[in-house]
LOZA-808644 format. One record per residue: x, y, z of N, C-alpha, C, CB in turn. Coordinates in steps of 0.001 Angstrom, whole numbers, plus 524288, in hexadecimal, padded with zeros to 5 digits. Glycine has a CB too. Example, Ala and Ser with C-alpha at 12.3 -4.5 7.8 and 13.67 -1.06 7.14 Angstrom:
% residues 2
<<83386 7E9C6 81E78> <8300C 7EE6C 81E78> <83390 7F31C 81E78> <82C2C 7EE87 82356>>
<<83232 7F736 81BA8> <83566 7FBDC 81BE4> <83264 8001E 81EBE> <83704 7FDAA 8165D>>
//
This chain:
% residues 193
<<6F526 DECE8 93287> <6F0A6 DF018 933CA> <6F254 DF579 935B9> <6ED47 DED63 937DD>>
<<6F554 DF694 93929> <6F8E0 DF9B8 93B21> <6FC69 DFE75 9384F> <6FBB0 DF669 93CEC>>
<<6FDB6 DFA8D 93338> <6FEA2 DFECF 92EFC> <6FB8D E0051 92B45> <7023C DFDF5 92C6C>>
<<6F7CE DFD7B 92B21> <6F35B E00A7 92810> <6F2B0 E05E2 92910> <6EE54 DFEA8 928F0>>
<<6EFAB E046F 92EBC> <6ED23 E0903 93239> <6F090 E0E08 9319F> <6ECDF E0757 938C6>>
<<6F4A7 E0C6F 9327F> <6FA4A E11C7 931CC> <6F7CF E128E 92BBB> <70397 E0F07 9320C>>
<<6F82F E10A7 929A4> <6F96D E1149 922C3> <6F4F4 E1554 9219B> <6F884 E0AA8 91E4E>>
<<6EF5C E1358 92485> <6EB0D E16D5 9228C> <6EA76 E1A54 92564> <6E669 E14EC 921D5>>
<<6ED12 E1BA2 928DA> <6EF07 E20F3 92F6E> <6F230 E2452 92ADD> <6F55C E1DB6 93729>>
<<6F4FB E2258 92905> <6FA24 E26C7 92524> <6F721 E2859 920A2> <700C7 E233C 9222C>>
<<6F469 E24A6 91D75> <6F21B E2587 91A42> <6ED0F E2AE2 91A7E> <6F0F0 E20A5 9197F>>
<<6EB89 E2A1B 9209D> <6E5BC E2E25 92186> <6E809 E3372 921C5> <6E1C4 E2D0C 927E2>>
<<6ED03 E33CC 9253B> <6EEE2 E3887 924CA> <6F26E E3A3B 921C6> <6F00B E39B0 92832>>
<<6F33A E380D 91C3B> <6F676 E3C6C 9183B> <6F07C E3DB0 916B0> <6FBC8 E39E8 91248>>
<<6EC0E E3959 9146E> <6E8A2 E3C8F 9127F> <6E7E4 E40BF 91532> <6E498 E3A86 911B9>>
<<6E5E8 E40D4 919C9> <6E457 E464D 91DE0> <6E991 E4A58 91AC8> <6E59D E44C3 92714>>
<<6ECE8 E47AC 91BEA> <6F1EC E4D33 91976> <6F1EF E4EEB 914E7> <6F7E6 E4C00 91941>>
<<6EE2D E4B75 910F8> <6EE17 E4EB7 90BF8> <6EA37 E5070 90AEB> <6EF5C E4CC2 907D5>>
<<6E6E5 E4F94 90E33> <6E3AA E545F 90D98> <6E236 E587A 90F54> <6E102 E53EA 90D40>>
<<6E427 E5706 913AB> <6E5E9 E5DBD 91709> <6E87A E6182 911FA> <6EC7A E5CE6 91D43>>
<<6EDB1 E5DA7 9103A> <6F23A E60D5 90BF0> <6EEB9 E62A8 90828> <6F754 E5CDB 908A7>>
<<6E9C9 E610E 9059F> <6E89C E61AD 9029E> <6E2DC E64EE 902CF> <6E993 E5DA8 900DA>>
<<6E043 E67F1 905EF> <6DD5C E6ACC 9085C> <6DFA3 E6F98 90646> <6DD19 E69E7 90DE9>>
<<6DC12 E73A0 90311> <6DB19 E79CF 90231> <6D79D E7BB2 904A8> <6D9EA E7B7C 8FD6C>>
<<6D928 E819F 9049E> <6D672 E857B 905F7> <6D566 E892A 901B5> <6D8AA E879E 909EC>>
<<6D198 E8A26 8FFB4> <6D003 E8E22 8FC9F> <6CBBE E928D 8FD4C> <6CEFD E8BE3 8F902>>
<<6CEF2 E9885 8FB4A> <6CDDE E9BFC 8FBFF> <6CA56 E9D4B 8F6A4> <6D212 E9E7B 8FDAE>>
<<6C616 E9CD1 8F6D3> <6C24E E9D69 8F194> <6BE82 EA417 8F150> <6BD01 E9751 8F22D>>
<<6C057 EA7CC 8EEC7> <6BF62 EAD4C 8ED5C> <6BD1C EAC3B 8E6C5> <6C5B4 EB177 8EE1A>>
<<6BB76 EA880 8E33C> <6BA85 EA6FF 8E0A6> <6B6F8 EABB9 8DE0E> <6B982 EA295 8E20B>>
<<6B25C EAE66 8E257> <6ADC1 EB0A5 8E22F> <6AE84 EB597 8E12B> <6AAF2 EAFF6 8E64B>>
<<6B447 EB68D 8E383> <6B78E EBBAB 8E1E8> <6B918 EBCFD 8DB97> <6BD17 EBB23 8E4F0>>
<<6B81F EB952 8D834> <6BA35 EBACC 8D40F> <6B645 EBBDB 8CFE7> <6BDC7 EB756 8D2C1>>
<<6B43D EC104 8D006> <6AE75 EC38B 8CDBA> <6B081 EC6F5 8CA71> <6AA23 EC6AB 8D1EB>>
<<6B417 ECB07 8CBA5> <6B4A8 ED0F7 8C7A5> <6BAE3 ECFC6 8C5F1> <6B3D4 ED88D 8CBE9>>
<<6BC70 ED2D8 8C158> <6C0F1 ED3A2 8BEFF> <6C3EF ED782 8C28F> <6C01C ED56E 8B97D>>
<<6C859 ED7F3 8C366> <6CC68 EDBB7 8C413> <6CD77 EDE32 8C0B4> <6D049 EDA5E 8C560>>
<<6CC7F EE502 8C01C> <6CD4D EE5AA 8BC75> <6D1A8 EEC00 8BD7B> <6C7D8 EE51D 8B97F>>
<<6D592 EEC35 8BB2A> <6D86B EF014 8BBC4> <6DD7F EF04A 8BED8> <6D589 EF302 8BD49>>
<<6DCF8 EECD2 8C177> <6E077 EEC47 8C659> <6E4D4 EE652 8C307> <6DB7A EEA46 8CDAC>>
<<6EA1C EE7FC 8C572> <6ED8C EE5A1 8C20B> <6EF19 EE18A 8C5C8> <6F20C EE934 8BFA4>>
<<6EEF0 EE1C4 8CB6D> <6EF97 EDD7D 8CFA0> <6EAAA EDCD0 8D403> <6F4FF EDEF1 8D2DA>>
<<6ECB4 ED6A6 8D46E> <6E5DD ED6B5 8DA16> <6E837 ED244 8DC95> <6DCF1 ED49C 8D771>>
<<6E7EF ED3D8 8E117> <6E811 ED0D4 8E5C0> <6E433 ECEDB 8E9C6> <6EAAB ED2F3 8E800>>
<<6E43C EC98F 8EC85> <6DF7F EC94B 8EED7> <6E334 EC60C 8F403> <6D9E1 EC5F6 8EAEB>>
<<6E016 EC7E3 8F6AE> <6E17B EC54E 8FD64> <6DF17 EC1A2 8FE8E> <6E056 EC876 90242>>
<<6E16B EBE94 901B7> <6DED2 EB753 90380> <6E0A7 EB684 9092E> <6E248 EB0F3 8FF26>>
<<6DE89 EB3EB 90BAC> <6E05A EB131 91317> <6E0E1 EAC7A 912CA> <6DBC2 EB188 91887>>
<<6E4D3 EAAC5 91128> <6E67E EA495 91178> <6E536 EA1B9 915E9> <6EC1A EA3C8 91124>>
<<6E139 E9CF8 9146A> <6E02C E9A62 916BD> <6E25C E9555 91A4D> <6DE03 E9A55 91480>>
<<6E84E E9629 91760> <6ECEE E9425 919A2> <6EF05 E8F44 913EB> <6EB11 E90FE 920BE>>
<<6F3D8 E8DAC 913DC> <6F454 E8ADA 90FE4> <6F7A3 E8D8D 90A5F> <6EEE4 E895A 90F09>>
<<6F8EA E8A0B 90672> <6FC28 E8B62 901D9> <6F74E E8D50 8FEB1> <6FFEE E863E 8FF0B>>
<<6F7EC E91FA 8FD42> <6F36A E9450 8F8AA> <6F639 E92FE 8F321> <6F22C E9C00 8F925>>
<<6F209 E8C90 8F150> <6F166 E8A95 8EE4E> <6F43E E8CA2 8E76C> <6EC8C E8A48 8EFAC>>
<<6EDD3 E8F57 8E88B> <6EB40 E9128 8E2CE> <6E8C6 E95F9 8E48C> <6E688 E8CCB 8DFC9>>
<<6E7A1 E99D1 8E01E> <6E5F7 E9D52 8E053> <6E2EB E9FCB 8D9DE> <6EA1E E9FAC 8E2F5>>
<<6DCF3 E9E8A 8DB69> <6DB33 E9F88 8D563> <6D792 EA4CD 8D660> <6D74B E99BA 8D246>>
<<6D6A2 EA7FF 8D163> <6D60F EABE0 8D20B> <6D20E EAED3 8CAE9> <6DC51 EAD7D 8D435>>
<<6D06E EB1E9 8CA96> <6CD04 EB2E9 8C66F> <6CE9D EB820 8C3EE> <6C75B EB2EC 8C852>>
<<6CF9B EB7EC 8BCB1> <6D112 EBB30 8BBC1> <6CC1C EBAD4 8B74E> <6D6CF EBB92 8BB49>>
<<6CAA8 EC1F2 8B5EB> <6C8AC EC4B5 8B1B5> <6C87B EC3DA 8ABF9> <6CA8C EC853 8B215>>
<<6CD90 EC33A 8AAE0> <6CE6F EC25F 8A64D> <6D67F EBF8C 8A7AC> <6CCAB EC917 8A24D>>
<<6D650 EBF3A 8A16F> <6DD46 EBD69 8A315> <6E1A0 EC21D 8A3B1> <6E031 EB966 89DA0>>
<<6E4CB EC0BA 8A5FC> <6E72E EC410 8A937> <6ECF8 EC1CA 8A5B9> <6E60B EC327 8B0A0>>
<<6F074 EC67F 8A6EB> <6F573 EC498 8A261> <6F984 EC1B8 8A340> <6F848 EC877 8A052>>
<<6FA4C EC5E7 8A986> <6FE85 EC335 8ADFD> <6FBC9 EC3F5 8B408> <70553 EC6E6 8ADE2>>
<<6FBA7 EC0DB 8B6F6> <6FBC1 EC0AC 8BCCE> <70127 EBF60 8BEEA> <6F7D1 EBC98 8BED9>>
<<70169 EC304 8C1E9> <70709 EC296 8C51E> <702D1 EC0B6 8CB9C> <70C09 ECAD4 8C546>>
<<7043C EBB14 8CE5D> <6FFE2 EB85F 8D1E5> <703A4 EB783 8D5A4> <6FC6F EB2E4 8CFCD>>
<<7011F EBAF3 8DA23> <704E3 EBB0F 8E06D> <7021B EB828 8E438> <705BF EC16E 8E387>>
<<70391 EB523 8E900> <702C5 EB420 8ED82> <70508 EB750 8F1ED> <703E9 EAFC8 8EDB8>>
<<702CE EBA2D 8F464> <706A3 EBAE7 8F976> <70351 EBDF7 8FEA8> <70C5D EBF23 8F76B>>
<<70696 EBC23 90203> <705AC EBC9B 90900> <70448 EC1C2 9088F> <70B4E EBB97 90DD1>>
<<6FF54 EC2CB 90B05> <6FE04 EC7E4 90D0F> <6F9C9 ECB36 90707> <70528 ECB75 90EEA>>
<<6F9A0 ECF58 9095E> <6F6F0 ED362 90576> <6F8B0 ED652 901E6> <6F4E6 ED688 90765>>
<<6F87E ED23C 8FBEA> <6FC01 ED51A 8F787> <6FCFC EDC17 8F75E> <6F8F7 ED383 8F1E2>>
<<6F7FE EDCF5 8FAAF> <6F8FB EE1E9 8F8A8> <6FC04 EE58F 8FC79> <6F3FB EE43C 8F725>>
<<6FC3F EE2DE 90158> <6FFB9 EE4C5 904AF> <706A7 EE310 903B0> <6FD62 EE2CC 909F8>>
<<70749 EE205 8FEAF> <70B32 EDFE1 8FD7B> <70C1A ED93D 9017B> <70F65 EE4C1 8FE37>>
<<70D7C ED56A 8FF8F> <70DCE ECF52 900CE> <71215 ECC32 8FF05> <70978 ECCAB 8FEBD>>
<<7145E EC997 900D3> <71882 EC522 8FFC8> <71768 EC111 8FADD> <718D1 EC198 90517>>
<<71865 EC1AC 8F680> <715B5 EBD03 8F303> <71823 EB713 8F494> <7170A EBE35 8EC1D>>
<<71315 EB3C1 8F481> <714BD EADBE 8F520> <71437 EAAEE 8F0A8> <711B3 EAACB 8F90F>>
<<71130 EAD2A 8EAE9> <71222 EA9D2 8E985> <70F7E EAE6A 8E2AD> <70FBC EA3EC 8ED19>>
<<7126A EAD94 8DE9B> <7122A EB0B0 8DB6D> <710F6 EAD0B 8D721> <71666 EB405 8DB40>>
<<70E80 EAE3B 8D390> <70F64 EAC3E 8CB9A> <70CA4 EAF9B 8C8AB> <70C84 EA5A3 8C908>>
<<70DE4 EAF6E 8C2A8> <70BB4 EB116 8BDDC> <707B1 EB04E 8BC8A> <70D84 EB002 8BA9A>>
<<70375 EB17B 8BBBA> <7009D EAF3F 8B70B> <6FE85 EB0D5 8B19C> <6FD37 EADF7 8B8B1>>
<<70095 EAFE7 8AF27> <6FE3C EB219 8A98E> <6F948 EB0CC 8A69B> <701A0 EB0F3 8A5E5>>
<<6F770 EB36E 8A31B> <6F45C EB29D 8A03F> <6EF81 EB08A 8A0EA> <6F633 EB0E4 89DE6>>
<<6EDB3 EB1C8 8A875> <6E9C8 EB098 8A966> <6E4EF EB2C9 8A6A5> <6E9FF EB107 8AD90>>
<<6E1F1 EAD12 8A6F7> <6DD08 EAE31 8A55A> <6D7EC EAF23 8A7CB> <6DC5E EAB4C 8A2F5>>
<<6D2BF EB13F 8A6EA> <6D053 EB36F 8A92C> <6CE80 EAE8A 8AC29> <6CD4F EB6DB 8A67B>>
<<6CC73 EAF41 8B0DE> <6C833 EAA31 8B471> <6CC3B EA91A 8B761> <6C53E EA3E4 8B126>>
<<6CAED EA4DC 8B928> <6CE4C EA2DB 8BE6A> <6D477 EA0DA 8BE75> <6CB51 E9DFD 8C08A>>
<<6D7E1 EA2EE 8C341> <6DCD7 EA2D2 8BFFD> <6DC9A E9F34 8C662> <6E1A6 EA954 8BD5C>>
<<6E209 E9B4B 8C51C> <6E31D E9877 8CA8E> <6E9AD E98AD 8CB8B> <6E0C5 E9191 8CA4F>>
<<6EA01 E996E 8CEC4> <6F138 E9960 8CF1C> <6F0BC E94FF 8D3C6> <6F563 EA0C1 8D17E>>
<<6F40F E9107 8D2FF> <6F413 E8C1F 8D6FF> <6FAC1 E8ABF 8D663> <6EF34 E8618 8D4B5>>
<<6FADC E8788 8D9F5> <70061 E866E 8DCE8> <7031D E89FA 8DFF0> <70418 E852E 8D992>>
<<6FEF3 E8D2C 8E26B> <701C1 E92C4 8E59B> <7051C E8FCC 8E8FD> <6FD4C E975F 8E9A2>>
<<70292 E8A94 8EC1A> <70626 E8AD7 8F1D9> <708B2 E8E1E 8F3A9> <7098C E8801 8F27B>>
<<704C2 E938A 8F6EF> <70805 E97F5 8F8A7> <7073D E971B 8FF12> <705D9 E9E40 8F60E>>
<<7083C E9622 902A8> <70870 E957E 90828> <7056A E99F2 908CB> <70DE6 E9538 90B18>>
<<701A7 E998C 90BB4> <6FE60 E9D07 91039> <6FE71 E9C57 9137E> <6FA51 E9DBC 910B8>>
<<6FC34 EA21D 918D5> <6FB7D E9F6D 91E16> <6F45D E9FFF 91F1A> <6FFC9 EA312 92370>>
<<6F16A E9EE7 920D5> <6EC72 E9E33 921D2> <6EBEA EA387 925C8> <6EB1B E980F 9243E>>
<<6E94A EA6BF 922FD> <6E750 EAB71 9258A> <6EAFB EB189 9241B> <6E788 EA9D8 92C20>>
<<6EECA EAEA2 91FF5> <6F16D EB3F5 91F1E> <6EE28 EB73E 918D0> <6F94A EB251 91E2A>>
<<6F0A2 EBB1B 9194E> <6EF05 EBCAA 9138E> <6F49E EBC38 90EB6> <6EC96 EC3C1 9141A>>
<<6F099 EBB31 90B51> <6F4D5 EBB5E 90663> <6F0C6 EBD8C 9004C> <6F7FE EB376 90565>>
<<6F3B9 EBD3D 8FD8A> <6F2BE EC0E1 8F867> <6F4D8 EBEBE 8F2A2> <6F5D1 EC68E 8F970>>
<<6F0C7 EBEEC 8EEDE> <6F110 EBDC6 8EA95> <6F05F EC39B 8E785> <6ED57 EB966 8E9AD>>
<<6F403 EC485 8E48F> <6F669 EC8FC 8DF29> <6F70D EC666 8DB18> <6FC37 ECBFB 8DFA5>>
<<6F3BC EC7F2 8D800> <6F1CA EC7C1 8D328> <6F42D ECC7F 8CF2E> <6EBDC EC7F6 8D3DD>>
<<6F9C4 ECCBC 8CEBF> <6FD91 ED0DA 8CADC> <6FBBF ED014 8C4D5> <704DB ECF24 8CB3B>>
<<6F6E2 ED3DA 8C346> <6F65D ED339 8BEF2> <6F9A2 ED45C 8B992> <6F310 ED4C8 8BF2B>>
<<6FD3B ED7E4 8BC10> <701E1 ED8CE 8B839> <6FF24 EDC06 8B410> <704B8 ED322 8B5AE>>
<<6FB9E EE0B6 8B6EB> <6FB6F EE580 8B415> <6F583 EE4E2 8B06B> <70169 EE628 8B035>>
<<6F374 EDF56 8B06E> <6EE13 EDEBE 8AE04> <6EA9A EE134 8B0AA> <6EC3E ED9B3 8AD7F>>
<<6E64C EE3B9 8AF66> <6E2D6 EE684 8AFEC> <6DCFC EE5E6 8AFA4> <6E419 EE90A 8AD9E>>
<<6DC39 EE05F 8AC08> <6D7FD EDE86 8AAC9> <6D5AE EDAAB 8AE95> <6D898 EDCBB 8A63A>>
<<6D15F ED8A5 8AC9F> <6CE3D ED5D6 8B0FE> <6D19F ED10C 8B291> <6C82A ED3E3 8AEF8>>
<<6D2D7 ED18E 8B78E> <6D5BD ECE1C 8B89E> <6D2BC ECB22 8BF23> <6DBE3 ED10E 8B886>>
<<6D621 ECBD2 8C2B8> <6D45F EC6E8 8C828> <6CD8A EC908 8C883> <6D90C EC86A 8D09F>>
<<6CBF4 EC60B 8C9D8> <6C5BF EC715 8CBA8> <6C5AB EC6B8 8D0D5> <6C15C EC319 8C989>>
<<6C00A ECB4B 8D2E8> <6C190 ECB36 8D904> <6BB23 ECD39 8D83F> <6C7BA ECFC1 8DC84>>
<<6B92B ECD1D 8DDF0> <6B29C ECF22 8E05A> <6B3FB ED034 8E5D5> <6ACDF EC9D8 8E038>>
<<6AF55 ED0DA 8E759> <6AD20 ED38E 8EC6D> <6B0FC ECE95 8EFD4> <6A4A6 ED3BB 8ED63>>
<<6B51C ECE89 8F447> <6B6B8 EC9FE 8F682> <6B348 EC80D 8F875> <6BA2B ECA14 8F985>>
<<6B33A EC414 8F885> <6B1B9 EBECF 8FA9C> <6B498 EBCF1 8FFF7> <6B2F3 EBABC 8F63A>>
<<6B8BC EBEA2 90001> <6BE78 EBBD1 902E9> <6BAB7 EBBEE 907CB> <6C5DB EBFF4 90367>>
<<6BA82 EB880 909E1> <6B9B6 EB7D7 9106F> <6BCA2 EBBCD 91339> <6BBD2 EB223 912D4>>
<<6BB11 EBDB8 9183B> <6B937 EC32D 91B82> <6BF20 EC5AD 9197B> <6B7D7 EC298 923F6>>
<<6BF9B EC56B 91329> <6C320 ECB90 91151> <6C710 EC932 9116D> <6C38C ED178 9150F>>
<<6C9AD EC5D6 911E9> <6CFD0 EC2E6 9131D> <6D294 EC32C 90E80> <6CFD5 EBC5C 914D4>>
<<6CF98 EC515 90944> <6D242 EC5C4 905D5> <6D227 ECA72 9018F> <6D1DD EC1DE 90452>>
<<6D421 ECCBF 8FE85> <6D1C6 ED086 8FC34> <6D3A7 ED07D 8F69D> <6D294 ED54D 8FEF5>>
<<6D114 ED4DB 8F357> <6D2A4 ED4F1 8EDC1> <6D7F4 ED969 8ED82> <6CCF1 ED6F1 8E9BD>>
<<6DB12 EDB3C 8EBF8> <6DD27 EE079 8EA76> <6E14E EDFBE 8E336> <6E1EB EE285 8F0FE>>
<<6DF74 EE4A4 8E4BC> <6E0BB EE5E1 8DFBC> <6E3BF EEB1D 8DEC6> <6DC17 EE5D1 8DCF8>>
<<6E802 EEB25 8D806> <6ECB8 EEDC3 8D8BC> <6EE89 EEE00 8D376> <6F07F EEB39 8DC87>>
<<6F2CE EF023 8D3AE> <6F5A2 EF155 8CE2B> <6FB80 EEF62 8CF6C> <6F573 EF86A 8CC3A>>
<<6FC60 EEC0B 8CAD8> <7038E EECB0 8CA6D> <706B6 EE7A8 8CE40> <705DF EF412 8CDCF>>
<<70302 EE356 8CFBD> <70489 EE123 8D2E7> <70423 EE13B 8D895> <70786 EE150 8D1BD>>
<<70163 EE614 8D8A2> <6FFF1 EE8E5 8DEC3> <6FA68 EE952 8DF12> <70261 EEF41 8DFD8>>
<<6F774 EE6F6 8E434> <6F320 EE7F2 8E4FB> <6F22E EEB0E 8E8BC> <6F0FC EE483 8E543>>
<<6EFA0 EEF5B 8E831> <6F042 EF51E 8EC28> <6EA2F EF5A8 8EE0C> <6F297 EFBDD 8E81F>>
<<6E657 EF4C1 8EB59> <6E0AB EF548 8EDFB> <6DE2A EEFC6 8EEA5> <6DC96 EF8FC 8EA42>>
<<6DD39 EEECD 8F50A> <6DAE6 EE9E1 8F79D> <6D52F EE9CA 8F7E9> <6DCDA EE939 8FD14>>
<<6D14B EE74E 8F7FA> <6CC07 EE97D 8F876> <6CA6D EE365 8FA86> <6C8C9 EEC85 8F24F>>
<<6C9C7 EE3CD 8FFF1> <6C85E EDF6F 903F2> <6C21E EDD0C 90175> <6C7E6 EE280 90B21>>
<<6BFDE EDFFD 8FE8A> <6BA55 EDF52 8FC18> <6B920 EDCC7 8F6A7> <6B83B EE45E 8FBAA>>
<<6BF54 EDC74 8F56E> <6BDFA ED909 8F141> <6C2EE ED4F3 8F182> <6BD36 EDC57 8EB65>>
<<6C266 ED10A 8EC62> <6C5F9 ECAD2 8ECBF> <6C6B5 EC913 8E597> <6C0E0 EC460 8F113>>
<<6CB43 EC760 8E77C> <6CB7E EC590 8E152> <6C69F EBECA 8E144> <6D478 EC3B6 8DF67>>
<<6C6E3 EBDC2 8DD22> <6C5EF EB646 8DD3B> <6CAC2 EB450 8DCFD> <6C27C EB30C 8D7C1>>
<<6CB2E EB003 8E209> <6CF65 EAB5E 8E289> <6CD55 EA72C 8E470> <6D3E9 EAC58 8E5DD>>
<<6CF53 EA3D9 8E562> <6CFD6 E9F62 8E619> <6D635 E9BE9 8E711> <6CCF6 E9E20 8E201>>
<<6D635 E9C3E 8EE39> <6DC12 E9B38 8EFCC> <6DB9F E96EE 8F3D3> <6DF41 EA095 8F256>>
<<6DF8F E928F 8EF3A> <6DF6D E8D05 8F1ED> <6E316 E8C69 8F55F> <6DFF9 E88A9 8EE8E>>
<<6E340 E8BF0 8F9AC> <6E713 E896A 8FF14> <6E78F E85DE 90058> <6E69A E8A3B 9034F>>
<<6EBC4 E83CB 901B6> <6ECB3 E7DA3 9038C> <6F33A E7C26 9053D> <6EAD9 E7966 8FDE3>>
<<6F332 E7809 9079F> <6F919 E781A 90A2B> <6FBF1 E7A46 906CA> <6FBC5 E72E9 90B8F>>
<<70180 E7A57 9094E> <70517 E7CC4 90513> <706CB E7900 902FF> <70956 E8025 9066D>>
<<708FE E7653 8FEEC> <70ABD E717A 8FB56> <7121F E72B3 8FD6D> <70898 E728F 8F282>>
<<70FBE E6D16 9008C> <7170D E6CBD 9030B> <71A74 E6CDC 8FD68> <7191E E650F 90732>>
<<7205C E6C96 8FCFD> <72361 E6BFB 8FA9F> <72412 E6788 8FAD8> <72650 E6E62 8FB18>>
<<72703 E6605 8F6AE> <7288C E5FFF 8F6AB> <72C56 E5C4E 8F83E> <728CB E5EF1 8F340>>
<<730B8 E6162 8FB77> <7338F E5D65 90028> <730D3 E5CD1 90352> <73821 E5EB1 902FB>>
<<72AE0 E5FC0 905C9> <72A30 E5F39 90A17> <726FF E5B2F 908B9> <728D2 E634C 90D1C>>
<<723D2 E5971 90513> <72035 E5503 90330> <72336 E4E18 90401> <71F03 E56A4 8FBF5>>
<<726CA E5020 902DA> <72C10 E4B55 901ED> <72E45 E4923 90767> <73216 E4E6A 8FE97>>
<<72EFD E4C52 90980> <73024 E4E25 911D3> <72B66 E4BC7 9131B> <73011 E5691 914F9>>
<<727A3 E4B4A 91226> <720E5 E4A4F 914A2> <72013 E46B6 913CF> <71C0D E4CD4 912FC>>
<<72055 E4450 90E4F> <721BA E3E33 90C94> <72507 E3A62 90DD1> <722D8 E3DE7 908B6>>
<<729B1 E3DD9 90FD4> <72EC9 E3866 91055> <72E12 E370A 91704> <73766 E3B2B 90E9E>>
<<72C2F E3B26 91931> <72C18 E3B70 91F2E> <726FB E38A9 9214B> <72C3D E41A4 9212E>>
<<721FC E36E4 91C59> <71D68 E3575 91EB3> <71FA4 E2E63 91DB4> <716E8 E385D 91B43>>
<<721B6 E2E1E 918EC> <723DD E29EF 917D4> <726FF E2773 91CCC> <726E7 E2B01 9135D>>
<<72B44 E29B3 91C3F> <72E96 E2807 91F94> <72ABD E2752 92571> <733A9 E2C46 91F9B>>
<<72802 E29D3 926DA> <725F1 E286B 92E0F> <7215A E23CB 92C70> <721EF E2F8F 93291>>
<<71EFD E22D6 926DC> <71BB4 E1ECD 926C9> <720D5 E1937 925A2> <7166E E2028 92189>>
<<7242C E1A4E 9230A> <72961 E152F 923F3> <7295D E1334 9294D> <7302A E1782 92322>>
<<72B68 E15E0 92C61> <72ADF E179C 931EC> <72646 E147A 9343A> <729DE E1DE7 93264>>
<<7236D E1684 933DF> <71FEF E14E3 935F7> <71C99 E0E45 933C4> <71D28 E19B9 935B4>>
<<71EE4 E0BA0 9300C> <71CE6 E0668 92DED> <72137 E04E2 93072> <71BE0 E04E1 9278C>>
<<726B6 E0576 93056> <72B11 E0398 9333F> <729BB E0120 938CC> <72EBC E080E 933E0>>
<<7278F E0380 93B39> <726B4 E045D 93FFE> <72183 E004D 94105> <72600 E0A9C 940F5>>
<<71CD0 E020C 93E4C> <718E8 DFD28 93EC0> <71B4A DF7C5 93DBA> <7144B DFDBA 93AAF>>
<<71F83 DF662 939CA> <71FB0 DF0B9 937BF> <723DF DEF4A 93D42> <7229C DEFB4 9301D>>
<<725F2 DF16C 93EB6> <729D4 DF011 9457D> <72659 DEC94 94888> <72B02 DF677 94A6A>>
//
């Protein structure tokens, strides 16, 4: 009886632990994505991490776009920023684009920045409106050449940015397993005495 009770005690709290692990936060600007970009060869938009690994990051384009050169990084692209996390994308097509498996570490309350390097395209590309962003925490800007030089706190691109723990590595998954193991050994050892 005794080890039951343990059995369904261990059992209540990994569930509780996986779903804590498994809990997002999402940043939804969805409403932001109304007009074409048009002329401007780079765009950047600002975000306040709500704390957590930024997921995914989906976003709305005009028409298809040839190359995206796609940045993450700490602070205000346009104040120049540290990149955390970079890729390609080619041959995007017009409507909703999603980039997922960022796992980029955030801290909750800092700012960070998404650059959108159109690589010299000119045509209708990210879509953006009047911001939406809650009291301004984020903004649209826009630029040439990889550089975004004019900020305008009054307007926002459309995104949509998923947060959630950071996805341990897999020694540390392995370390978490052999060590819960080993103290439940331990611990049946000890009841059958």
């Amino acid at each position: 009886m005794h080890t039951r009770k343990l059995s369904l005690a261990v059992t209540a709290l990994l569930v509780v632990f996986l779903a804590l692990a498994a809990s997002a936060t999402v940043i939804d600007q969805s409403a932001d994505a109304v007009n074409n970009t048009l002329g401007w060869t780079s765009v950047g938009q600002t975000f306040v991490s709500p704390g957590g690994a930024l997921n995914s990051w989906q976003f709305w384009l005009g028409s298809t776009v040839p190359t995206i050169s796609f940045y993450v990084c700490a602070g205000d692209v346009q104040a120049g920023c540290s990149s955390l996390y970079s890729t390609t994308l080619t041959n995007v097509g017009g409507g909703s684009v999603t980039v997922s498996g960022l796992s980029v570490g955030t801290t909750a309350g800092n700012l960070y920045s998404v650059l959108y390097d159109l690589n010299g395209y000119g045509g209708p590309s990210v879509l953006w409106n009047t911001n939406s962003y809650p009291g301004q925490a984020g903004w649209g800007e826009w630029g040439y050449n990889g550089v975004v030089s004019w900020p305008d706190h009054s307007l926002g691109t459309g995104f949509i940015a998923t947060f959630g723990p950071t996805t341990p590595e897999p020694g540390t998954l392995a370390l978490l397993g052999s060590g819960m193991l080993a103290g439940l050994g331990m611990l049946r050892r000890k009841m059958l005495l």
